[in-house]
N, CA, C and O atoms as CSV, one atom per row, in Angstrom:
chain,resi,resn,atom,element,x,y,z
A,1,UNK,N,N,103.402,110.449,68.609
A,1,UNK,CA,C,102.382,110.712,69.590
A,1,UNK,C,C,101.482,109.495,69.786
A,1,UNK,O,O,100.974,109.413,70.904
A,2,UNK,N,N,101.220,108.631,68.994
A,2,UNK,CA,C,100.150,107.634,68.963
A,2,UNK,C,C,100.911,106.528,69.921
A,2,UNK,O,O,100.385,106.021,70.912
A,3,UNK,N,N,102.261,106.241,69.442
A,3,UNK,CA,C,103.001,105.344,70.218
A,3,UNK,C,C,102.679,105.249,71.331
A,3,UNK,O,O,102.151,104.303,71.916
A,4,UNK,N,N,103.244,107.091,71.991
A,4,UNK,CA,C,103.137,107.064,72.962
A,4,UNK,C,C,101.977,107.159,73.908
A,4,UNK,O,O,102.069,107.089,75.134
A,5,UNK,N,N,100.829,107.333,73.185
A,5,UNK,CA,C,99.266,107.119,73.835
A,5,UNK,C,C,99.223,105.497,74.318
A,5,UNK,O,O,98.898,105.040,75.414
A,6,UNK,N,N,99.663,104.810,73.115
A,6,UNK,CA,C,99.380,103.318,73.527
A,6,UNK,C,C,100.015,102.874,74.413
A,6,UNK,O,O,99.431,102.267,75.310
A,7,UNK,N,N,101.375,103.035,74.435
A,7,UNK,CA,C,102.245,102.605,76.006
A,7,UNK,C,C,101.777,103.290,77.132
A,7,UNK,O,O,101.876,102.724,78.220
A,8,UNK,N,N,101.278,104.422,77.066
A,8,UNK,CA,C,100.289,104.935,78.286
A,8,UNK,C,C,99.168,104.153,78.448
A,8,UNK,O,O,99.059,103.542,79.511
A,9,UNK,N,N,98.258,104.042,77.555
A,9,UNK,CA,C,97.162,103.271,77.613
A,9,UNK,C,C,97.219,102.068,78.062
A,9,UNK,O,O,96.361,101.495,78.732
A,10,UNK,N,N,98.261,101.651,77.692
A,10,UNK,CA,C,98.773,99.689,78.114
A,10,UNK,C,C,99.232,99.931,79.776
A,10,UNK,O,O,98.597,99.213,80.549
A,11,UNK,N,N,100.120,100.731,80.334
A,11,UNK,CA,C,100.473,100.999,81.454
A,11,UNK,C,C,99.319,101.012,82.389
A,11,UNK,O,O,99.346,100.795,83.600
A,12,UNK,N,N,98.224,101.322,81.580
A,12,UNK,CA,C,97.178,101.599,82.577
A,12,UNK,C,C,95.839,100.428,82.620
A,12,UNK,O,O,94.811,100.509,83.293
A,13,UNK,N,N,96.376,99.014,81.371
A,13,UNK,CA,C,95.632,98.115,81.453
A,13,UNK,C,C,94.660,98.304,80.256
A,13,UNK,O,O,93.538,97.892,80.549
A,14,UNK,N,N,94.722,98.653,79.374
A,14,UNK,CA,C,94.226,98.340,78.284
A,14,UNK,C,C,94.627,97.262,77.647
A,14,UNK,O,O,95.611,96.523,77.685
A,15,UNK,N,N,93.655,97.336,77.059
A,15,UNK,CA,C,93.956,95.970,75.505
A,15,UNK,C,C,93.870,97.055,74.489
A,15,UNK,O,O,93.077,97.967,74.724
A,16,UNK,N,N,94.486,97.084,73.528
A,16,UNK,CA,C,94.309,97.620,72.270
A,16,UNK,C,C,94.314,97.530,70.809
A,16,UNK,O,O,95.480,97.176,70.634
A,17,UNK,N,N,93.777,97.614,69.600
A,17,UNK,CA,C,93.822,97.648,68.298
A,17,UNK,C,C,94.171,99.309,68.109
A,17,UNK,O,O,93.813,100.391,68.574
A,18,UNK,N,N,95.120,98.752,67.100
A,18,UNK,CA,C,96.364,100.107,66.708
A,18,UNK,C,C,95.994,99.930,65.321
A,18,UNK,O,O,95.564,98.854,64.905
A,19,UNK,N,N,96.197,101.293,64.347
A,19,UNK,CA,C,96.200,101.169,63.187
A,19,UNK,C,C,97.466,101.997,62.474
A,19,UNK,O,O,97.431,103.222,62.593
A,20,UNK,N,N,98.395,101.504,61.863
A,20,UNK,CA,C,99.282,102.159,60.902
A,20,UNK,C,C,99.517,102.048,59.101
A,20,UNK,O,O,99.532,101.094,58.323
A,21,UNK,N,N,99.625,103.014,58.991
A,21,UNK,CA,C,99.562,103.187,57.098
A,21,UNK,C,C,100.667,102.500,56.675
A,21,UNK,O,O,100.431,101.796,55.692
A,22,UNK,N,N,101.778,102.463,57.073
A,22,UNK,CA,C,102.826,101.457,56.230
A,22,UNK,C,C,103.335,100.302,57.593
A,22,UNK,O,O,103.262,100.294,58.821
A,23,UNK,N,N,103.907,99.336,56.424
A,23,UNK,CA,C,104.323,98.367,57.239
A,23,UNK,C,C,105.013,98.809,57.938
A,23,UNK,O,O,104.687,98.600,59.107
A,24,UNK,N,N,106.299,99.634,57.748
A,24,UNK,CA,C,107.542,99.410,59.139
A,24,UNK,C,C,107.130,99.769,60.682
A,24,UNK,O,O,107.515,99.491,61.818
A,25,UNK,N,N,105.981,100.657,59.962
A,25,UNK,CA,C,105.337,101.475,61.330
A,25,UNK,C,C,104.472,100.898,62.401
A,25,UNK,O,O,104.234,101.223,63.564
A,26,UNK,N,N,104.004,99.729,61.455
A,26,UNK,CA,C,102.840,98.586,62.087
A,26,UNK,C,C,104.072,97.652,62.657
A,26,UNK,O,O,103.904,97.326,63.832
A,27,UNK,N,N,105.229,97.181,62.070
A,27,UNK,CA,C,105.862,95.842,62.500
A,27,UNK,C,C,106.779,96.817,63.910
A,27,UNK,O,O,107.363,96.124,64.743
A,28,UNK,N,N,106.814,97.828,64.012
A,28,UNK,CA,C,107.531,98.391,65.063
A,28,UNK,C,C,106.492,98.833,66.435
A,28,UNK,O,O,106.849,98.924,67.610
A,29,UNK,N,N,105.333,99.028,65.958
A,29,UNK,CA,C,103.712,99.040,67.357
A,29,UNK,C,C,103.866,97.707,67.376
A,29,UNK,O,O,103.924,97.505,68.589
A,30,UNK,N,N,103.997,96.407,66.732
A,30,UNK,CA,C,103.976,95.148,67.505
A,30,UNK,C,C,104.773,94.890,68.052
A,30,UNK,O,O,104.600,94.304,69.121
A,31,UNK,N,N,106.096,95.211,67.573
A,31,UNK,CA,C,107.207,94.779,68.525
A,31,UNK,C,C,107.445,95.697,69.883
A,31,UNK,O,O,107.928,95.201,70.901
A,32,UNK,N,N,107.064,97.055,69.793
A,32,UNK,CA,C,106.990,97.380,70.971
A,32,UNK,C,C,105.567,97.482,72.004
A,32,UNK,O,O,105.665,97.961,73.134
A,33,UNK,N,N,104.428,97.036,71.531
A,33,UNK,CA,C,103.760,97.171,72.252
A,33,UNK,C,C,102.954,95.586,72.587
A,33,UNK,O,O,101.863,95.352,73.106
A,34,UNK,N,N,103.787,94.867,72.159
A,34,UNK,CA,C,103.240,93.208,73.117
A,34,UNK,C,C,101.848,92.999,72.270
A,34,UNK,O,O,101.131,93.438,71.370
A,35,UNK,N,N,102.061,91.822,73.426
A,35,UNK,CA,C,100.783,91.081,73.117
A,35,UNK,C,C,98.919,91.645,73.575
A,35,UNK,O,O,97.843,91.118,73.291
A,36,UNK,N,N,99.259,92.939,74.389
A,36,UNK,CA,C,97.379,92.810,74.362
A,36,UNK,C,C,97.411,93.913,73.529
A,36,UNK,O,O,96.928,94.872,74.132
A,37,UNK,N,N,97.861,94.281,72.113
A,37,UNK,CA,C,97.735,95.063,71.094
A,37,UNK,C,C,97.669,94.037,70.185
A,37,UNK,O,O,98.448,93.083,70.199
A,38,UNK,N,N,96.582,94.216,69.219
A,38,UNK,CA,C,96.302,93.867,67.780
A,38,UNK,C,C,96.764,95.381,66.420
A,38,UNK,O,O,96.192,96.450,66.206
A,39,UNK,N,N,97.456,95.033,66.069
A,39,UNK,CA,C,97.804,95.915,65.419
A,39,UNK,C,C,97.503,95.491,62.962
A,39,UNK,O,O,97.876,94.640,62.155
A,40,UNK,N,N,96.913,96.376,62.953
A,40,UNK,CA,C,96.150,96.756,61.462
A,40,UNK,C,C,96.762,97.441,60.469
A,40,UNK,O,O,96.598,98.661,60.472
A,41,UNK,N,N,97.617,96.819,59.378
A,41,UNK,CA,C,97.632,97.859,58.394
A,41,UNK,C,C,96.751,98.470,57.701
A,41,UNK,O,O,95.948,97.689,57.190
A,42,UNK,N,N,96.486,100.094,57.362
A,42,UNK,CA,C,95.316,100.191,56.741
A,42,UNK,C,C,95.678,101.804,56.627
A,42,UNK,O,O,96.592,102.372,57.225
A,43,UNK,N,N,94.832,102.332,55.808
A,43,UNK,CA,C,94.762,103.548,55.346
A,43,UNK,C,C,93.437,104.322,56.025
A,43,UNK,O,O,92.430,104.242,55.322
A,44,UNK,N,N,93.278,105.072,57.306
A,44,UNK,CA,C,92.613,105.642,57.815
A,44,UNK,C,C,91.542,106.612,57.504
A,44,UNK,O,O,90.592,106.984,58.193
A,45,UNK,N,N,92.069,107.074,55.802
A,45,UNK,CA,C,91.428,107.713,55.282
A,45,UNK,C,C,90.491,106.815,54.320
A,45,UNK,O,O,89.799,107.482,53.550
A,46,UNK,N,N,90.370,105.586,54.247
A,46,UNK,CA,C,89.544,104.685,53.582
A,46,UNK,C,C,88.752,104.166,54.647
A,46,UNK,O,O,89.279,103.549,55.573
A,47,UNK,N,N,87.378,104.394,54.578
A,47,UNK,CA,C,85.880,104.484,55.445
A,47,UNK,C,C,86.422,102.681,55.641
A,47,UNK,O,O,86.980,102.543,56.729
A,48,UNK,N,N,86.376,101.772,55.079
A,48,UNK,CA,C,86.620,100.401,55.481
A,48,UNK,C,C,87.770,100.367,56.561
A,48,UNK,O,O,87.678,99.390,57.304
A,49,UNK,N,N,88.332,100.814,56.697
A,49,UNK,CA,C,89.840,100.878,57.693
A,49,UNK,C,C,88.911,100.848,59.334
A,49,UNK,O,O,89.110,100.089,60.282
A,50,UNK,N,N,87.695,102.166,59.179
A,50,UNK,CA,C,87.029,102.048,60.651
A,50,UNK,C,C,86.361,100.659,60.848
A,50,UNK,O,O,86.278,99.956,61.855
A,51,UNK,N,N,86.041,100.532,59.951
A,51,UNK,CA,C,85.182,99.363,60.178
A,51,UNK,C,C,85.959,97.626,60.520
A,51,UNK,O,O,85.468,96.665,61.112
A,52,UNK,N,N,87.330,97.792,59.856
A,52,UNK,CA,C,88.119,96.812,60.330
A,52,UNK,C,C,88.338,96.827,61.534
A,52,UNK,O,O,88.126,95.878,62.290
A,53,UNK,N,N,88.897,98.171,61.922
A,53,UNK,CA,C,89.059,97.906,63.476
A,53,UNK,C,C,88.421,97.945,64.605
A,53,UNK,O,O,88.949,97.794,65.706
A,54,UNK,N,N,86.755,98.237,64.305
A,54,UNK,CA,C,85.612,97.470,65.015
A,54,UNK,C,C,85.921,96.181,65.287
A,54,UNK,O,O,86.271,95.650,66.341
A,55,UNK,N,N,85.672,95.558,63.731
A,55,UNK,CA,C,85.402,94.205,63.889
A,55,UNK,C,C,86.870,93.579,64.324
A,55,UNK,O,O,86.593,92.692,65.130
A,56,UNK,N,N,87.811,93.616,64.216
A,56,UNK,CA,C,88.909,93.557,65.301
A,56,UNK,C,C,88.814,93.210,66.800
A,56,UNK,O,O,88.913,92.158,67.431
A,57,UNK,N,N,88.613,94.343,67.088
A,57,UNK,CA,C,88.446,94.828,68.318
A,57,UNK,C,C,87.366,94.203,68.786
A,57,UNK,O,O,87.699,93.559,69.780
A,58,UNK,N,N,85.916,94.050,68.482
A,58,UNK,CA,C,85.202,92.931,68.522
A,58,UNK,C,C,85.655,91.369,68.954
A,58,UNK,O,O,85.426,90.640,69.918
A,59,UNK,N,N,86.474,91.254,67.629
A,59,UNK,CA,C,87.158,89.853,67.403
A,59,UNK,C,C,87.757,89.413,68.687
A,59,UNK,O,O,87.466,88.389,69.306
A,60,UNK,N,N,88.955,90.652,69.130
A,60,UNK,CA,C,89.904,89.830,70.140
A,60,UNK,C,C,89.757,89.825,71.803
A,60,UNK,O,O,90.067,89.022,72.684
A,61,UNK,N,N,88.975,91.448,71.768
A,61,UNK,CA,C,88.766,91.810,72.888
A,61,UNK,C,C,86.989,91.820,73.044
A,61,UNK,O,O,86.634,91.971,74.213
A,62,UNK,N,N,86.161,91.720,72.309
A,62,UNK,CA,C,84.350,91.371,72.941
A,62,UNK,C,C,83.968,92.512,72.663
A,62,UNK,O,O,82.960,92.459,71.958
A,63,UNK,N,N,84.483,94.108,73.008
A,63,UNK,CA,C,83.615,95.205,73.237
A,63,UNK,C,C,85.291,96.637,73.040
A,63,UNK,O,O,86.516,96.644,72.925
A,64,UNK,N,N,84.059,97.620,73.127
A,64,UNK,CA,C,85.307,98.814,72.406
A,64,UNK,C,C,84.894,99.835,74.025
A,64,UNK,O,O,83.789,100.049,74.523
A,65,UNK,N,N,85.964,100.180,74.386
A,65,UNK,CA,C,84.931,101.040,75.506
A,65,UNK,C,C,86.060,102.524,75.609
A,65,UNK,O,O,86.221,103.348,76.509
A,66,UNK,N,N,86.686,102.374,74.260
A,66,UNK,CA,C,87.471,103.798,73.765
A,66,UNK,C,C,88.140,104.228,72.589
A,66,UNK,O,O,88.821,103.458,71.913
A,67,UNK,N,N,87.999,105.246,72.359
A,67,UNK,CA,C,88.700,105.491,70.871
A,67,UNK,C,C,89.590,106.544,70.809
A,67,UNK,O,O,89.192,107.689,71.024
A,68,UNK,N,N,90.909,106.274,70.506
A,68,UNK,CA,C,91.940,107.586,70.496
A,68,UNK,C,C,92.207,107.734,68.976
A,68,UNK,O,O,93.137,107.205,68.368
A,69,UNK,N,N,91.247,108.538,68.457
A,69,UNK,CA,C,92.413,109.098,67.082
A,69,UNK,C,C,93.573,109.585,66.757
A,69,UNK,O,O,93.779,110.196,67.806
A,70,UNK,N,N,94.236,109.733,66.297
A,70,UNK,CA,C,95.841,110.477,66.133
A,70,UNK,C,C,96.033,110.735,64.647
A,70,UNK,O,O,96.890,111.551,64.307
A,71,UNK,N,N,95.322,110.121,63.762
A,71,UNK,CA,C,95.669,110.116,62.430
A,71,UNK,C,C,94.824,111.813,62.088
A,71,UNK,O,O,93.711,112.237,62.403
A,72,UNK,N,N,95.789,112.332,61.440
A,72,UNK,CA,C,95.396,113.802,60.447
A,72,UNK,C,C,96.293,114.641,59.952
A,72,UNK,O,O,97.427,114.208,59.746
A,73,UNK,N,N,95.992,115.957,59.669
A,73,UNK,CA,C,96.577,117.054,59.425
A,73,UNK,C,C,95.777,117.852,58.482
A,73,UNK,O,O,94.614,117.468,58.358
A,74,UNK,N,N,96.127,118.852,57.804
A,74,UNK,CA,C,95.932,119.855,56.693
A,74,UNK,C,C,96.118,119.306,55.582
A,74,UNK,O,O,95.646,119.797,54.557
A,75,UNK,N,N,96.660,118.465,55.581
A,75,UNK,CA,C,97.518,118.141,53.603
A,75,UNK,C,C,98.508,120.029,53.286
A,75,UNK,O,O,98.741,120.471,52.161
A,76,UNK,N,N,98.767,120.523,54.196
A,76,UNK,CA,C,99.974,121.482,53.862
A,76,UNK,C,C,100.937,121.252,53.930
A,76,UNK,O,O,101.218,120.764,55.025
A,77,UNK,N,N,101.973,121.370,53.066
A,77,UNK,CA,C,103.388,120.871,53.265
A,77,UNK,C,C,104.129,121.464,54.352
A,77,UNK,O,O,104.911,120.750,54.980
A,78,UNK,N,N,103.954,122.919,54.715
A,78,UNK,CA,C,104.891,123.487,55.360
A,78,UNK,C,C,104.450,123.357,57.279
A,78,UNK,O,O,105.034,123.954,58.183
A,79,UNK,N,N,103.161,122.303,57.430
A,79,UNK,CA,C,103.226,122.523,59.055
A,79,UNK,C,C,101.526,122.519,58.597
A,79,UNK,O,O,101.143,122.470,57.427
A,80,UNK,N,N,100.750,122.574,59.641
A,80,UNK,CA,C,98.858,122.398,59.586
A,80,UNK,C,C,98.767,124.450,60.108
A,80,UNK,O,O,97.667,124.790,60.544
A,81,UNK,N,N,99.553,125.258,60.049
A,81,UNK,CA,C,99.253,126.361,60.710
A,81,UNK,C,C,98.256,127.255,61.535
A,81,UNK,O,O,97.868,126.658,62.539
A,82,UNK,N,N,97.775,128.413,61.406
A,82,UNK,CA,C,97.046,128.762,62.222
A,82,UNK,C,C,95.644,127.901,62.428
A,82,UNK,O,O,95.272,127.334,61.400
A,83,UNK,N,N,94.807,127.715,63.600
A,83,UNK,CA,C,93.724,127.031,62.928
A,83,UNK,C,C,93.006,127.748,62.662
A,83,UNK,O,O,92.395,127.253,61.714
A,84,UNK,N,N,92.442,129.109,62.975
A,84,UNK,CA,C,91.590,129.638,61.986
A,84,UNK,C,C,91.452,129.373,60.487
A,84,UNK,O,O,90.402,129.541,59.867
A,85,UNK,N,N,92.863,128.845,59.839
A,85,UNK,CA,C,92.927,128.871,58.940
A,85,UNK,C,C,92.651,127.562,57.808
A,85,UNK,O,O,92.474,127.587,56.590
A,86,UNK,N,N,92.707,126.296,58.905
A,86,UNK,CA,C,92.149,125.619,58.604
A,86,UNK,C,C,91.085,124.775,57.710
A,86,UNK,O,O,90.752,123.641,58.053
């Protein structure tokens, strides 16, 4: 799903900083999503991870003027289920 936010997002003229938890996942958002993506290894659930990709995003592009999360779930093995249940 995130992939495919960013190739939407790029289609429509964004610049972007991407963040993925393991390498293969990060070296495969660079290779498919070019050059106006900066792409971050990092662990989303570590408070420093946001703050990298501020200053990133800062760094390459001047200013942030959106934020798409995608990273979560439940920590349940079998699926995030009802959300009441949540």
């Amino acid at each position: 799903m995130g992939l495919s936010a960013a190739r939407a997002m790029l289609g429509a003229g964004a610049r972007l900083v991407v963040v993925g938890k393991d390498a293969g996942s990060c070296a495969r958002a660079e290779k498919t999503l070019g050059t106006q993506t900066v792409v971050i290894q990092a662990d989303a659930t570590d408070p420093a991870c946001a703050r990298q990709a501020v200053a990133t995003c800062r760094e390459h592009w001047g200013s942030i003027h959106a934020l798409y999360h995608v990273a979560g779930g439940s920590g349940r093995s079998q699926g995030d289920g009802p959300l009441h249940e949540l």
